[in-house]
N, C-alpha and C positions, 0 to 999 in steps of 0.2 A: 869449334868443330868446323875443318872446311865442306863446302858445299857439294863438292868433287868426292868427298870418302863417302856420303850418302848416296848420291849418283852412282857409284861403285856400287855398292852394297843391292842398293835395289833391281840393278842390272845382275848382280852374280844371281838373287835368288829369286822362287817361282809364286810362293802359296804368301798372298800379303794382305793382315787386316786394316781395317782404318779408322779409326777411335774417332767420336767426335764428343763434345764435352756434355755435362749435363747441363739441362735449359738448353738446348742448342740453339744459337743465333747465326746471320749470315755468314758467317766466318769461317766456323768450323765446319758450317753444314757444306760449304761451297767449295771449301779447299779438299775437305774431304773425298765432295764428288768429282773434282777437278783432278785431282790425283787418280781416284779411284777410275774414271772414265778411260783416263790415258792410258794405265795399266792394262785394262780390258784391251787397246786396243793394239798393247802388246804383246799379248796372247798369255797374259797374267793369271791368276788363279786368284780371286779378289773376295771378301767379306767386308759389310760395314756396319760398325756398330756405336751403336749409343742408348746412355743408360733410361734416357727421355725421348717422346715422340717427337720426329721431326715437324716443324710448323706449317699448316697448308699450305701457307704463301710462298715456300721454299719447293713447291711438291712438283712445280712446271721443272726444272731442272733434269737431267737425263738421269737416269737409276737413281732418285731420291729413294722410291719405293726397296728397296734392295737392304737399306736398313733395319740392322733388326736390336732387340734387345739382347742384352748379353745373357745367358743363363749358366752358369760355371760347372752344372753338371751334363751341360751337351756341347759346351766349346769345345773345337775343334782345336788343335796346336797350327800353330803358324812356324812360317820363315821367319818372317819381319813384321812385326807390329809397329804399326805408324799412328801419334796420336798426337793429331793435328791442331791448334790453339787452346790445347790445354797445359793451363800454367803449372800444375801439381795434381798431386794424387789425389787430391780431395777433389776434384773438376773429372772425375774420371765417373767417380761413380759406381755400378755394379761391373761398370769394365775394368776396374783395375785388377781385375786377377788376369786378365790378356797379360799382362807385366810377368807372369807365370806360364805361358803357353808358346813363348817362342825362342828361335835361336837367338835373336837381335831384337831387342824396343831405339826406337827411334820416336824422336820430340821434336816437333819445328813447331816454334810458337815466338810470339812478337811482343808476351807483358814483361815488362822489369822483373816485376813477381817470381816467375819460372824458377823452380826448383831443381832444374837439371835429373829427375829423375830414372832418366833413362840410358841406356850404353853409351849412345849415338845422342846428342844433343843439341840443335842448332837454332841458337834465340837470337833472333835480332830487335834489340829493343827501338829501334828506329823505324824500322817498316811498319808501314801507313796500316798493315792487317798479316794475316799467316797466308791469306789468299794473296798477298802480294809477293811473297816467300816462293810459295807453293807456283808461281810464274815461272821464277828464274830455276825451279826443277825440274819443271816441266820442260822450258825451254831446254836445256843441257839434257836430258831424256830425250827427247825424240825432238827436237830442232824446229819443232814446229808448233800447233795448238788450233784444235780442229773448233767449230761452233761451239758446242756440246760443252768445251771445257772450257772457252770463252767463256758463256754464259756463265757457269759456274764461277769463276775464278771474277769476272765483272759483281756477283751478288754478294762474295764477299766483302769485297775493297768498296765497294758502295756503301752497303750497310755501315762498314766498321770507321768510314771516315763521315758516316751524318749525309750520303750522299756529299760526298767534298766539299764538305765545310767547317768539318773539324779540322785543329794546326794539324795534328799527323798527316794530313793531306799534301805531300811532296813533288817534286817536279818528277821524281822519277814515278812515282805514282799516275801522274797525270800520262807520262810516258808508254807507260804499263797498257795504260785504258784504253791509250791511241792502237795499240796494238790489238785490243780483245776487240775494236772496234772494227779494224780491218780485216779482222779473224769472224765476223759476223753477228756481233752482238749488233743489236735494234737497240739503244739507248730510249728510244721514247715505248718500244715494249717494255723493258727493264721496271722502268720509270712506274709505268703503270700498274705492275705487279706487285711492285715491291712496297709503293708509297701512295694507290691511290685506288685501292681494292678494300679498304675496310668491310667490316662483317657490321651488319646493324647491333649483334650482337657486343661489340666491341665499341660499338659509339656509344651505348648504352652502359655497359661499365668504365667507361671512358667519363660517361656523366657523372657516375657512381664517386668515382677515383677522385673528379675535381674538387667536388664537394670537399674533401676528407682534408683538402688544403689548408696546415698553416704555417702561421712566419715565424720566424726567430732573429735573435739580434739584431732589430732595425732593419729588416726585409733584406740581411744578407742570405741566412737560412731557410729554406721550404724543403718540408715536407709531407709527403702523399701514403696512402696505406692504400692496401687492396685485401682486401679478407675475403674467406674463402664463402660466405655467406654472399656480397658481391657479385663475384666470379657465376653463384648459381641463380642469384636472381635476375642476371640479365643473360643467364644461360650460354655464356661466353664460356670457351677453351682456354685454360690456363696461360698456353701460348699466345692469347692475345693481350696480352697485359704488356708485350714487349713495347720498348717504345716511350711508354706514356712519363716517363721521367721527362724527357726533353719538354714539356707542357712547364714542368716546375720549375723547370734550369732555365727557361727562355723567358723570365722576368724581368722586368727593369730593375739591375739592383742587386741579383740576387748572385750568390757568389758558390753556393753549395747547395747542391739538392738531392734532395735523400728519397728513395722510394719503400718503403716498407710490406712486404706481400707473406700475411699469413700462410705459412705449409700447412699447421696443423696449431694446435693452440699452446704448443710450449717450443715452435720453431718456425723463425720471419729469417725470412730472404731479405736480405740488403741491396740495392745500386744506389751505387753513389755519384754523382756529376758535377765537375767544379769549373766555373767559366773562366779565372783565368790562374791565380796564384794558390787555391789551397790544391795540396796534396791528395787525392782522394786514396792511390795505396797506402800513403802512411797512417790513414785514418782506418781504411778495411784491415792491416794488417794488425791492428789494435785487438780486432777480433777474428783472428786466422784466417783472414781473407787475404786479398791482394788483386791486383791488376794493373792499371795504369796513372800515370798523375792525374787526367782529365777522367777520367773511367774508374771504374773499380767496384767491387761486390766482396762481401760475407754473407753467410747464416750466422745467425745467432740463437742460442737455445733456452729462449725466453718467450713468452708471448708478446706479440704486438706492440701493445704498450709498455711493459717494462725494455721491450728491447726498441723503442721509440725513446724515452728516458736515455737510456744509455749513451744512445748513439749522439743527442744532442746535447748532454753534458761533455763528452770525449768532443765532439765538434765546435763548440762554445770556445774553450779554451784554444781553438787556431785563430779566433778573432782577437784574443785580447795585446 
């Protein structure tokens, strides 16, 4: 799908929602408002939704508050449904009946994964994030990019390259940044909001989470759990659990890290992180997930430990 038939499209119509995925991370939350902002200041008619609350730390952003949960028997019908870093229908959540409410769905998302599930389809499995994407839209929209969507569109190319230091991290990326930087992002604000604001609540399950660590195959494999018992004794928000995989993947050694987080006792969320050569979508994709080579996530509908089990016997076997 070229860049230009989207461009088109969003300029013909008026009334436009904006999808962001479930778990929302800096990506989706930032493209989304990165878009959604510029809209508004087209004189747009704009909704935004997602099927999870957005993260505190995301909440300094311009109209974060503006998100709402989908409810299908008070949706509204749209022009254009835009559903922003979300790789498939299962990442949608209580919003994929939006897929049913408008003239046009459109998908700009950056995992291999991507299903194509929508009219209008536009994945670039190279770009550094879908905030990186959501740049070159914005620019071709309106020629320019005021603070507001600076910031946003900076929070998600931040987040989704490790603050630049994962490979997806590009020249044209680094490109991008120069731009949001002259466009009025504070890089040492950023910084501080994004990577040095913790909740005591969150160092505290953070302590919880280490503990839970162990090794597999000769200190190639680590893995971490979070349960939902956890979560309430150190009175931490679900939302803060993001993150804490990088603790396990940043070992000497260690080549794949797995995080495991209790939903409920017959269903664990998956991230998976790999430093240089395994696969991590062709491991998520094992159990209907998917995402990126270095990145990646499932559910699975097991409890904790047996879907702990699972996942390190299917992992095992990329070592041998």
């Amino acid at each position: 799908m070229a860049i230009q038939e989207i461009i088109d499209t969003i300029k013909r119509y008026n009334k436009v929602a904006l999808v962001a995925h479930i778990n929302p991370d800096g990506d989706t939350t930032g493209s989304c408002l990165g878009l959604a902002n510029t809209l508004l200041d087209m004189g747009k008619e704009i909704k935004l939704y997602c099927h999870d609350s957005i993260p505190t730390k995301y909440a300094f952003v311009k109209n974060a508050d503006l998100f709402i949960k989908p409810e299908s028997n008070t949706l509204d019908t749209f022009d254009i449904v835009m559903f922003l870093d979300c790789s498939d229908i299962g990442r949608l959540g209580d919003s994929s009946c939006l897929l049913d409410r408008c003239k046009i769905s459109i998908n700009i998302d950056h995992h291999v994964s991507n299903t194509q599930y929508c009219d209008m389809n536009l994945v670039d499995e190279n770009a550094s994030s879908t905030c990186e994407m959501t740049f070159d839209i914005i620019q071709k929209l309106v020629g320019g990019i005021s603070q507001s969507v600076a910031e946003a569109i900076y929070m998600g190319i931040s987040t989704d390259t490790g603050n630049f230091s994962f490979s997806n991290t590009t020249a044209k990326t680094h490109n991008v940044v120069g731009k949001l930087i002259d466009a009025g992002v504070d890089v040492d604000k950023m910084s501080t909001v994004l990577y040095k604001n913790n909740s005591f609540e969150r160092i505290k399950l953070l302590a919880d989470v280490l503990n839970t660590l162990e090794v597999y195959i000769d200190g190639k494999i680590t893995c971490i759990s979070i349960t939902q018992e956890m979560i309430n004794r150190a009175g931490a928000k679900e939302t803060e659990a993001e993150g804490m995989i990088g603790f396990a993947r940043d070992i000497a050694g260690v080549e794949l890290a797995i995080l495991l987080k209790e939903s409920d006792s017959n269903t664990t969320k998956v991230s998976l992180r790999s430093k240089n050569y395994i696969d991590c979508n062709k491991l998520a994709q094992e159990f209907g997930g998917g995402g990126h080579k270095k990145a990646a996530g499932c559910i699975i509908s097991e409890n904790i430990q047996k879907s702990k089990e699972l996942l390190i016997a299917s992992a095992s076997h990329l070592f041998i």
